[in-house]
N, C-alpha and C positions, 0 to 999 in steps of 0.2 A: 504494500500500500504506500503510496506516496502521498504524503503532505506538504505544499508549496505555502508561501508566503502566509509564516507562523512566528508568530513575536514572540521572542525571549521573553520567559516569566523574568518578573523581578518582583522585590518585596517592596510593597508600598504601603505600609500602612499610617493611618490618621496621626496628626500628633498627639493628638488625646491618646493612644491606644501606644504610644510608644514606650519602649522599657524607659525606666526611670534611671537605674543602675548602667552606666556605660559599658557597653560590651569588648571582653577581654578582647586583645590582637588575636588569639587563635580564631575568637566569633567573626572580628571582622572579616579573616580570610575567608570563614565558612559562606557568611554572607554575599561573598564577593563571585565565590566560585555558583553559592546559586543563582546569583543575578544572572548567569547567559548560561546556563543552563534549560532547554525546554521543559517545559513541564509535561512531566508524564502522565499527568492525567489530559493535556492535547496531544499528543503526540499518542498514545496507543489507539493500535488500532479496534479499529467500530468493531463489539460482538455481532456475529453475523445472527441476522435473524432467521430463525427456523423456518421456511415456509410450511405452511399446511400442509397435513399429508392428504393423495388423492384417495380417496376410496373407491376400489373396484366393486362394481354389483350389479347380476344380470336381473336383480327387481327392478322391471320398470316405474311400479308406482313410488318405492324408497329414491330415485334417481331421480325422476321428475322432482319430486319433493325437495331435495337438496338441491339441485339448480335454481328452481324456484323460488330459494334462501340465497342464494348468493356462493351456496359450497362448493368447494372443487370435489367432480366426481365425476367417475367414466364409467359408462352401463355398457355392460356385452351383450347381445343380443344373438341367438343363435352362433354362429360360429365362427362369426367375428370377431378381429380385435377388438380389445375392451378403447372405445371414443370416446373421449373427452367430451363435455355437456354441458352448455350454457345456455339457459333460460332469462329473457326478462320484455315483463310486458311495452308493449308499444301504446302509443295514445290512441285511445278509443274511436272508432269511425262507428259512427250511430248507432244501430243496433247490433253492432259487431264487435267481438274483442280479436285483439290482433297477437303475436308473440313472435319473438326472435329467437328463431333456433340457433346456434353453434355445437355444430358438431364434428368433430375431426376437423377444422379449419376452412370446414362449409357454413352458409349461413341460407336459412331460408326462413319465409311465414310460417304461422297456423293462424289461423282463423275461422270463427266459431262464433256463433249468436253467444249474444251478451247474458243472457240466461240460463245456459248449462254449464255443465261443470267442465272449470275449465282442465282443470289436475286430467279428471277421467279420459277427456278428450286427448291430450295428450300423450297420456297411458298408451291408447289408441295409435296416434298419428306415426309417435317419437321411434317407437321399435320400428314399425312397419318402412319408414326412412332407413333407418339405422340397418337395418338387412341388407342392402343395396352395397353392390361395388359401389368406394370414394369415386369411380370415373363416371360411375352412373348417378351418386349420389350429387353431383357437382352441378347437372343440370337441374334439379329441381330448386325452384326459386319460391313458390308459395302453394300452400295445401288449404282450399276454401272447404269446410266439412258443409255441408250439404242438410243434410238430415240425421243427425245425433239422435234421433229417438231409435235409426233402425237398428236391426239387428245385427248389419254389417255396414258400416259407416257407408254414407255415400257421398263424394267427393269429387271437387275439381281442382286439378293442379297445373300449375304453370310452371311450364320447363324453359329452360335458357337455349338456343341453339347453339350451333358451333362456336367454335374459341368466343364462347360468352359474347354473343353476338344478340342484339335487339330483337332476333325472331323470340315472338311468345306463342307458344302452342297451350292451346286450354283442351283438358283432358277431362271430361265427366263419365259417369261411372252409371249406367242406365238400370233398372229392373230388365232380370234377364230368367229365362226358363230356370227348375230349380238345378243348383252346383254348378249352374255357366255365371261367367262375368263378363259384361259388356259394356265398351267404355268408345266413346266417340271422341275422335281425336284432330283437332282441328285447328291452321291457320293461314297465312294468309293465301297459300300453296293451294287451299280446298280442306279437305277432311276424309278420316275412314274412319273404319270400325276394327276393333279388338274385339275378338270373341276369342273366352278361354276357360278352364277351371277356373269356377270362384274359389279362391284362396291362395290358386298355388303362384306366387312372387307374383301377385299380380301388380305391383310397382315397380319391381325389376323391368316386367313385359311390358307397361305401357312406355317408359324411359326406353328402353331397349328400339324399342318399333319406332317411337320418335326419333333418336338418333341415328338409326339405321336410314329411316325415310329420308332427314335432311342431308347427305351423301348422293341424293339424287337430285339435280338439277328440275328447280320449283316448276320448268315447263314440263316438267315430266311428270311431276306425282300424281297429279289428277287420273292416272288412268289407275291408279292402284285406289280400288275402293274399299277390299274389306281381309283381315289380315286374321287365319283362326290358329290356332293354338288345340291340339286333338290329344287328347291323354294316351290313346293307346297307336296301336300301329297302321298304316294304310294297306285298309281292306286287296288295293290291287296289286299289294307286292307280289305277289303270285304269278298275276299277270306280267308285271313289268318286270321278274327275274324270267320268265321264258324269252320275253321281247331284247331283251338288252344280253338272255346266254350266259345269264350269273346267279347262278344256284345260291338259295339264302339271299335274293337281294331284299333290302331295306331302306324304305323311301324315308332321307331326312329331312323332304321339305317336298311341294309342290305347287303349281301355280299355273293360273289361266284363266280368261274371264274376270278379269277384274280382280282377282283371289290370290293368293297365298297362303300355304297351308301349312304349317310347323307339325309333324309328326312325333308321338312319345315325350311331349312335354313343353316345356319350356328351353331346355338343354339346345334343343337345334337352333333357336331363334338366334345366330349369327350373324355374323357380316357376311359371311360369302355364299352361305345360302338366302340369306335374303336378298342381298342384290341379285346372285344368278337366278332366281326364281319370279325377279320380278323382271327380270331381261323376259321371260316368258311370256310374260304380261303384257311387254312392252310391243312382243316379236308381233304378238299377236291384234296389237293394236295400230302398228303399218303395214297389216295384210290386206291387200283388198279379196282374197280369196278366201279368207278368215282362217289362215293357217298358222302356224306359229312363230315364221317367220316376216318378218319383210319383203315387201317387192326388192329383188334384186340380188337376195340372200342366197340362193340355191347357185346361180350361178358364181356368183363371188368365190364361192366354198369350188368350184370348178377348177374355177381360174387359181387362184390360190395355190403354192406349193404342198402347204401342211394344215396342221389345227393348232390352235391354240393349245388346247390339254389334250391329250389319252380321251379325257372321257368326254369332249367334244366328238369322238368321231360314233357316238352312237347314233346321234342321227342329226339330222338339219337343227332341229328345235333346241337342243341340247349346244350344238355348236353355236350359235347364235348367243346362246342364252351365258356360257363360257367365254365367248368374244366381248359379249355387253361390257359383264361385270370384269374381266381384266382390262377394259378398254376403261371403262370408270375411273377404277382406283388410278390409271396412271395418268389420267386427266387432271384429276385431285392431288398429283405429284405423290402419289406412294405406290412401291412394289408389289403387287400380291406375293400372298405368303405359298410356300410350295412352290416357286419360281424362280430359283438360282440362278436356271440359264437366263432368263428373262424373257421376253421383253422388259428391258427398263422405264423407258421411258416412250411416248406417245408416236414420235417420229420412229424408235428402233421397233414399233407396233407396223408401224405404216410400211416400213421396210419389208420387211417379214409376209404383212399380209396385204400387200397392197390394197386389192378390191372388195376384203373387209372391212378396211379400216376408210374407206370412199363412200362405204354406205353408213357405216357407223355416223362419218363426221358429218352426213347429208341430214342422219337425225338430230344430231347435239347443235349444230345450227340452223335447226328449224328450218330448212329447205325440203327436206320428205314429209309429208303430213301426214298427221295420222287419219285412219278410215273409220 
């Protein structure tokens, strides 16, 4: 510890308060020597002060509770790391209370009529947040509850787009047949629908689907309308392992008609199944034949030396649909993953596949129309 510009104690005291008796020569030296001496009671350094200890606890209502006081405290919630947790109210908008979450170094709303509890509510909100990858967690900005009387909260949320970008997407959460969740998702782009298990991350899945969607160029979304989420396996793997000659196949995703369909959960709902599944969508929406491709595609794939992937060459719609989505990401300046050799980049795309990459770029510039 360093102390700068510290004055020598000296002994000063009143003349009223001075010895009366003269002090021997030995006092005077003593005296002498303590006048440029620091005093040690400045010069020692400051007791450090303890900081609080944090308390770890996967009780959400003992968590809320302490934040709510001002406590340092981290709540684990399923199988995450135990986050750090700050509550405190914000000023009230009419018949609305508002609160500022911090958690893990994220900050978002809650908000809730002025008349329910607001502890319970957030019992509610605070886990269901906190379960969330911090990269999925980061997009959410505010949680409107809806209807606190139900049985399962119902809610609108508002997510942040890319690199914390101005897009706001409002997310509601609709009465759905019983153990489905349906949630309409919407901004300036247009909107669809999440259909999934009620219960299973369904904030994971609506975050997940919102940032998978905004990766697509806003002229593009409109054709994607409604995105499901299916617990078990599709019924035509059967089918599609005789067609594709692969014994045991397993569809991780599918898509057409407007649709997208996540197979076995939640788990598939991905980046590279979801954009190649919605290249399907896409294929299918510059056919004027009503096939899965593009006008212009079958020939392309002609002319063309090779494929993009291996599992492009099962068939037209597939190759399209592998072309999209690696022609996306390197649009977006990133590598697809499983791509060593590459293509790198857009131009080493172009190279490669020439009269792919002619019809591709006739869609991203709005020159091919959709039918």
């Amino acid at each position: 510890m360093t102390i700068t510009n510290v004055q020598p104690f000296q002994t000063r005291l009143p003349a009223a308060t001075r010895p009366a008796v003269k002090p021997t020569q030995a006092a005077r030296a003593a005296v002498a020597r303590d006048r440029y001496v620091p005093s040690k009671a400045v010069c020692a350094p400051a007791q450090a002060v303890a900081a609080p200890a944090v308390q770890v606890t996967a009780d959400a209502g003992a968590a809320i509770d302490a934040a709510l006081k001002g406590e340092p405290i981290k709540l684990a919630v399923g199988d995450t790391e135990p986050r750090g947790l700050a509550i405190r109210e914000l000023i009230p908008r009419g018949e609305l209370r508002a609160f500022e979450i911090g958690m893990a170094g994220q900050r978002f709303e809650v908000v809730i009529p002025a008349n329910t509890d607001a502890q319970a509510m957030l019992v509610r909100v605070v886990p269901m947040v906190g379960k969330l990858p911090a990269a999925v967690q980061q997009t959410i900005r505010r949680v409107t509850i809806q209807d606190p009387t139900a049985e399962r909260i119902a809610y609108a949320t508002e997510l942040a787009g890319p690199n914390n970008s101005l897009l706001t997407t409002t997310v509601r959460r609709t009465p759905e047949a019983e153990g489905k969740a349906k949630f309409v998702i919407s901004d300036r782009a247009g909107s669809f629908e999440l259909m999934m298990p009620a219960g299973e991350r369904e904030t994971w899945a609506v975050a997940q689907a919102f940032q998978l969607r905004t990766e697509i160029p806003a002229a593009m979304r409109g054709a994607l309308k409604q995105v499901k989420i299916e617990p078990g396996a599709n019924p035509m793997d059967a089918q599609w392992a005789e067609t594709y000659h692969t014994p045991g196949f397993k569809s991780a995703a599918t898509g057409g008609n407007g649709q997208t369909t996540f197979w076995s959960g939640t788990e598939n709902l991905q980046e590279e199944y979801f954009l190649h599944e919605f290249g399907h969508v896409l294929g299918q929406t510059y056919s004027t034949k009503n096939t899965m491709v593009p006008d212009g595609w079958e020939d392309a794939i002609a002319a063309d030396p090779t494929t993009v992937t291996d599992y492009a060459k099962s068939s037209p719609a597939e190759d399209f649909a592998e072309s999209f989505w690696v022609y996306l990401k390197l649009l977006n300046g990133q590598v697809p993953r499983y791509m060593p050799m590459g293509p790198h980049t857009v131009a080493e795309f172009a190279e490669r596949f020439p009269k792919r990459a002619a019809v591709l770029e006739s869609i991203f510039k709005g020159e091919l129309k959709p039918h």
